[in-house]
N, C-alpha and C positions, 0 to 999 in steps of 0.2 A: 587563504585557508587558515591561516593564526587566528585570526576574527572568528572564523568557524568553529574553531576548537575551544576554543571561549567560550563559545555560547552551548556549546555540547557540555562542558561542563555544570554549565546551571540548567542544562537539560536535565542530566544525572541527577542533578537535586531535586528534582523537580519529580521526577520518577521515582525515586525513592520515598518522597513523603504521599507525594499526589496531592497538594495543598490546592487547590481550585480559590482564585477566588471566587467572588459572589456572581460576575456577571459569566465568567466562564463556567459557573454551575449551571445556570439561568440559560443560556445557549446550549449545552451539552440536554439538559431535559425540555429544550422547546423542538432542538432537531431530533433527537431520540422519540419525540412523544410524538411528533408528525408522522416520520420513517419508519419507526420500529415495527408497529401494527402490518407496514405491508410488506417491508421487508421478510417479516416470518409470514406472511400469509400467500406470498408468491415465492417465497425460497431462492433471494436472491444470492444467500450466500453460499447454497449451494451449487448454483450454476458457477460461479464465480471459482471456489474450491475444485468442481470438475471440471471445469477449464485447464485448470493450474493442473490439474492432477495430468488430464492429457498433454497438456505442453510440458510437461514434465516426463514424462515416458519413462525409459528406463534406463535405470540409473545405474546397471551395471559396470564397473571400474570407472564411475561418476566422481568426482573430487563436489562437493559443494558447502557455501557457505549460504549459511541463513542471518541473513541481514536485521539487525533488531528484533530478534528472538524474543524477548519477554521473559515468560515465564512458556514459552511455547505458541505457536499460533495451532490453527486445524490441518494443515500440514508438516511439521514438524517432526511427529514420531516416523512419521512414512519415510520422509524423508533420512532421518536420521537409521532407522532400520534398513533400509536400500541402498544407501549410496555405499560404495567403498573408502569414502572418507565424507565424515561432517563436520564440518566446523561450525559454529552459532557463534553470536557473537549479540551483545548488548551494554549498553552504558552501566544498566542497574545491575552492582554489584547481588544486592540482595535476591536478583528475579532469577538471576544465571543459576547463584548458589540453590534453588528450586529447582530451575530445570537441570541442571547437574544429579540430581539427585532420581531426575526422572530418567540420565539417560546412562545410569550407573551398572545397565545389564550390557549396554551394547559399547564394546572395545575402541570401536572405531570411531565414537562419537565423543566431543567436548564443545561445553559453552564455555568461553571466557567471556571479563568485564572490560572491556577494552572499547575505546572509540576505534570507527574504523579509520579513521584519518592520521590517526596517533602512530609513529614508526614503530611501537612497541610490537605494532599489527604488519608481523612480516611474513603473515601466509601468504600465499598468492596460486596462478593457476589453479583457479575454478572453471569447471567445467558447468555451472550454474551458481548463478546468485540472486538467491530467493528474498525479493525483497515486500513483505506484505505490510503496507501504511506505512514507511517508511524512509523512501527516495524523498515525497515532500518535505523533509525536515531539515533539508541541506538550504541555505538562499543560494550558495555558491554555487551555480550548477555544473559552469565550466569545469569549477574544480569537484564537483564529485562526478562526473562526466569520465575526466582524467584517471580519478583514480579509480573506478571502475574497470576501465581498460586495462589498467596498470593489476589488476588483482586476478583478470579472467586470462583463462587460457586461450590460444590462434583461435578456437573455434567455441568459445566459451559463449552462453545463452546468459541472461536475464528474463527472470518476471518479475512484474512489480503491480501495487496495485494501490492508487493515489488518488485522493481528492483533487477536485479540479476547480476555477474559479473561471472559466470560461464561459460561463451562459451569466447574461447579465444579470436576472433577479440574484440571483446567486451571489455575482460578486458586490450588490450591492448592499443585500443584507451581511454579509462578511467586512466590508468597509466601514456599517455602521459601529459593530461589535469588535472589533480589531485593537482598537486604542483603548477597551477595557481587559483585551483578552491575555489572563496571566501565560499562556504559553506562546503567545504572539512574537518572539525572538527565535523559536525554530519550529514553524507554522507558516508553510509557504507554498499552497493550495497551488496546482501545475496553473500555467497560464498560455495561452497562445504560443508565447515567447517560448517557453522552457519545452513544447511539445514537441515544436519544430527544433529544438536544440537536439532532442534525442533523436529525431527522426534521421536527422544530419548527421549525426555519428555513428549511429547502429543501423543494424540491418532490421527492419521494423517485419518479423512475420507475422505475427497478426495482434489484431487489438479490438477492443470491444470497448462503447461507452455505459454505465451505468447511469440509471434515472435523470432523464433526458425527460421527451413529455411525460415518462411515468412521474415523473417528480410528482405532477398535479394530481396524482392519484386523490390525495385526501380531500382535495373536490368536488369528490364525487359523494363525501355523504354529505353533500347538500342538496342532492339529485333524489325523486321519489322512487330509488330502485331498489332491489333484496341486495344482500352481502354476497351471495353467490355469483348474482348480474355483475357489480364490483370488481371482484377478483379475478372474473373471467376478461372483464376491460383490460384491468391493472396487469395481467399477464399480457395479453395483447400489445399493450405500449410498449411494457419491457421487453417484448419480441424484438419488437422493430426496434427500440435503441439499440440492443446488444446485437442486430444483424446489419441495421443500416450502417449504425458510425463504426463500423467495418471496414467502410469504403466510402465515406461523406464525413467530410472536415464538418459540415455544416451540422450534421447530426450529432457528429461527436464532440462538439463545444457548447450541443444544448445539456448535455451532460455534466451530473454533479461528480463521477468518479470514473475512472483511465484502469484499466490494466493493459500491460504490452507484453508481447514476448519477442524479447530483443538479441540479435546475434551482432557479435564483434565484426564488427569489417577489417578487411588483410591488409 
């Protein structure tokens, strides 16, 4: 975990400036310019968000921590308003000090700038720990695994919701871009390995893949159809990802991205 903690600190740097280099720009606007069109055209992030919102439930006399907070994610005020205790938590000094400022009406809530690995981080028992794009960032898994456990309460939940490198185009375009990729030292996209690592430790209640065959949506406008015909497809695939790899290993590792909702085993 020393090794970890290292590299979290040139994370922080990293996030404070946001310095990209060239081929990390070049990646970030080839997969954005593919995905983003259908992502807001089939509303994937709101299936995704009401998900979360119902595995989330309610949060009455709820303790939770929000795992790499930001400046806030699409969950955040909710959660912060609801629970009876919030804790957020983030590397970047600068993003907290923002959302401190957003959450300066409600008593009950603080973000500190704190690694969660660092002992300085002596909250514990959570009744949830909301972790959105985040869990990928550890290579340790065993060890944030551990300390996961070590922070949630007897009966304490996780969500998370991570990129995966499970479906081979996938991990192959990722292997090509890797060794130019400036954030490539805590960028560690789930793999076979690591799914089964959670699945082993936690109580897995349910889980969904995201863009599995829909990936190939942008396919389609080489096909002579209308944009309407399109999105009624594009919705179609995302159906059956987000229902199949439900219950199909095979589905859910054609998938580019994981969310789970995971309970502590006794």
């Amino acid at each position: 975990m020393k090794d970890q903690k290292e590299v979290n600190k040139r994370q922080k740097e990293f996030y404070q400036s946001f310095k990209k280099n060239f081929a990390t720009k070049l990646w970030f606007s080839l997969r954005n310019g593919i995905l983003t069109n259908f992502r807001k055209s089939v509303g994937i992030e709101g299936i995704i968000i009401n998900q979360h919102a119902e595995w989330i439930g309610d949060l009455k006399g709820k303790k939770v921590l929000d795992l790499g907070c930001f400046i806030g994610n699409s969950l955040s005020m909710y959660l912060a308003e609801n629970a009876a205790e919030y804790v957020a938590i983030d590397l970047s000094d600068n993003a907290v000090q923002q959302f401190n400022r957003r959450l300066k009406h409600i008593p009950s809530a603080n973000a500190y700038a704190v690694d969660f690995l660092a002992e300085e981080f002596k909250e514990n028992d959570f009744d949830l720990i909301y972790a959105y794009a985040v869990l990928h960032h550890f290579k340790d898994v065993d060890g944030l695994i551990k300390r996961l456990n070590e922070k949630l309460s007897d009966k304490g939940r996780i969500i998370n919701y991570d990129p995966t490198k499970t479906s081979l185009p996938v991990r192959l375009a990722r292997s090509l871009y890797r060794p130019f990729q400036s954030d490539r030292d805590w960028e560690w996209p789930f793999d076979k390995k690591t799914i089964r690592k959670f699945e082993n430790s936690f109580n897995i209640l349910e889980r969904h893949g995201i863009l599995g065959k829909s990936k190939w949506f942008f396919l389609l406008n080489l096909l002579p159809i209308g944009e309407k015909k399109r999105i009624e497809i594009g919705r179609k695939w995302l159906k059956e990802d987000w229902e199949k790899s439900r219950i199909s290993d095979e589905r859910l590792y054609s998938c580019m991205q994981l969310t789970m909702f995971m309970e502590k085993k006794k």
